[in-house]
Residue, then its C-alpha position, 0 to 999 in steps of 0.5 A: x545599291x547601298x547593300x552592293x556599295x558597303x559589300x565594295x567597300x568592306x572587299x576593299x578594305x579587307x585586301x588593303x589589310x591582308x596587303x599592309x599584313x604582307x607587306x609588314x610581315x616581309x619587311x620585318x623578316x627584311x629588317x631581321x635578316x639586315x640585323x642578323x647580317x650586321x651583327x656578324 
């Protein structure tokens, strides 16, 4: 049960970072493309 518990544990972890690594990567691109927008 403890081996099913850390394999649940460690799924959930590497979703949250794939998610936050997505997540960072559009609002980087998002932020840019404001910066870019501005400048003109």
């Amino acid at each position: 049960m403890n081996a099913f518990l850390w394999v649940g544990v460690q799924g959930a972890n590497a979703l949250s970072f794939l998610f936050a690594q997505d997540f960072n990567r559009r609002t980087h691109v998002k932020y840019i493309s404001e910066n870019e927008s501005s400048k003109v």
